[in-house]
C-alpha positions as MATLAB code, in Angstrom:
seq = 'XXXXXXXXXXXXXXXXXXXXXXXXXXXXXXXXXXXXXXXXXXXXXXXXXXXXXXXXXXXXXXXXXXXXXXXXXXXXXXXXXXXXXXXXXXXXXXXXXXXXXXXXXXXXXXXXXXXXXX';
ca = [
       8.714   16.326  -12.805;
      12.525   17.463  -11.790;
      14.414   15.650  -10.307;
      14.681   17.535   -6.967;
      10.840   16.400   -6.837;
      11.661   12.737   -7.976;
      14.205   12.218   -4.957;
      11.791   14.163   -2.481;
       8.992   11.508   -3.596;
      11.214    8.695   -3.204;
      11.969    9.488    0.496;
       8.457    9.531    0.770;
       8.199    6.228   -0.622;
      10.857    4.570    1.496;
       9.096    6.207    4.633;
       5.729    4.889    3.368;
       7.442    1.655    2.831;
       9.431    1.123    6.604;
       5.485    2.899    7.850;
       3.884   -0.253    6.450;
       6.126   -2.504    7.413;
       6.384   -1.602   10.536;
       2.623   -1.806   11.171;
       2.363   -5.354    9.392;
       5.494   -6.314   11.809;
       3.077   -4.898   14.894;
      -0.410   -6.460   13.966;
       1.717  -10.102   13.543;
       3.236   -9.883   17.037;
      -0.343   -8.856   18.385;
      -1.541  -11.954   16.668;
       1.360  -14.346   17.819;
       0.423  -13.016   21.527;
      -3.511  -13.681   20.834;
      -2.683  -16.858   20.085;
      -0.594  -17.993   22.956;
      -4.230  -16.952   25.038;
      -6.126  -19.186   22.518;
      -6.288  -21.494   25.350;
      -7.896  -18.904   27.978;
     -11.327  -17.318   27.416;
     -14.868  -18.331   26.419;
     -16.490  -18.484   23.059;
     -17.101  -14.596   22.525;
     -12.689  -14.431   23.270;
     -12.434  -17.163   20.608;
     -14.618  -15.408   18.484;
     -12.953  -11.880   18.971;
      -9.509  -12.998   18.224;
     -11.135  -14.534   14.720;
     -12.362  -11.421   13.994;
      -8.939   -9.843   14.298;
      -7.300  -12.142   12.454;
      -9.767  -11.784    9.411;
      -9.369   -7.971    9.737;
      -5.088   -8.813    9.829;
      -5.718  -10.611    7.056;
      -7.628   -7.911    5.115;
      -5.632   -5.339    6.080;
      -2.635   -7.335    4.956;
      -3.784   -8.260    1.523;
      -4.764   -4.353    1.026;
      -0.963   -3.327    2.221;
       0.743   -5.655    0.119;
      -0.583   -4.490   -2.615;
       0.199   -0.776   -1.627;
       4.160   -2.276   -0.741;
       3.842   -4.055   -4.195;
       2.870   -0.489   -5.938;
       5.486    1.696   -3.810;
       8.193   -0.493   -4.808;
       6.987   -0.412   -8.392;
       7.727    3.306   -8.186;
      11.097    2.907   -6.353;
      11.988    0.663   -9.184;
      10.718    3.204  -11.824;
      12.517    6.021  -10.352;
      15.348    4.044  -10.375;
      15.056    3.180  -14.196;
      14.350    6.685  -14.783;
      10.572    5.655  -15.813;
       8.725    7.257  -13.026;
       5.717    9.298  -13.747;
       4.254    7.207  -16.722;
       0.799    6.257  -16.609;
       0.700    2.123  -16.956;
      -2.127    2.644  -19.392;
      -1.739    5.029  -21.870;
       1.869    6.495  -21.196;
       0.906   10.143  -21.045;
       2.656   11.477  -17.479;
       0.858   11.662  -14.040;
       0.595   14.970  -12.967;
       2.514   15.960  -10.504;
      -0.190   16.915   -8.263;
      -1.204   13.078   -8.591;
       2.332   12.044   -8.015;
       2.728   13.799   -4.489;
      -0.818   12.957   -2.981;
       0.039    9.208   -4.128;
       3.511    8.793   -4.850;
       2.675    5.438   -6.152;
       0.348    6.281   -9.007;
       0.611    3.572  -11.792;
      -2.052    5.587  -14.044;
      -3.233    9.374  -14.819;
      -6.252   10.170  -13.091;
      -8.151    9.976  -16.566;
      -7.434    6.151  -16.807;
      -7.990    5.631  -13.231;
     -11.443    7.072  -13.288;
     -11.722    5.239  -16.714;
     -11.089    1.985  -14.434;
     -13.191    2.797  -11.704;
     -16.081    3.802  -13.801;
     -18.580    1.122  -12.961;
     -18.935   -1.204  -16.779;
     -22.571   -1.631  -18.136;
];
């Protein structure tokens, strides 16, 4: 990969980055205003805002690590590692690279990984 195509990734990742934080920012001030109605409503409200805090929550965990993985590949780009898979150290195609800028493996290792174990 060039890099023309590294810097034109890493604006991706930055936008991808300020995207989810933004949205993490949203769903917590939606929360904080749920719970100032805590005291209003019946048992299906109560019940409702539970179930959108466990989906917050779920959601969250899954963007973190996504955040955690983009700014693995800021830092990377940044140490002039980017593009290496994590496992075997052969580079990510660059195909792989701009559908998911933050690829940490080649797609043989990551179907290697997500092959279900016997």
């Amino acid at each position: 990969m060039n890099k023309k195509d590294t810097a034109e990734l890493k604006k991706v990742l930055i936008q991808k980055k300020a995207e989810l934080l933004n949205k993490i920012q949203n769903a917590q001030k939606e929360l904080d205003a749920d719970a100032i109605d805590t005291n209003v409503g019946d048992e299906i409200d109560t019940a409702t805002q539970n179930s959108q805090k466990e989906m917050f929550f779920e959601f969250s965990a899954n963007d973190k690590i996504t955040m955690d993985a983009i700014n693995d590949a800021i830092g990377k780009i940044e140490k002039n590692e980017y593009g290496k898979c994590e496992c075997c150290g052969q580079a990510i195609s660059d195909e792989r690279l701009k559908a998911l800028p933050w690829s940490r493996y080649c797609i043989q290792c990551q179907e290697e990984a997500e092959r279900p174990r016997k």
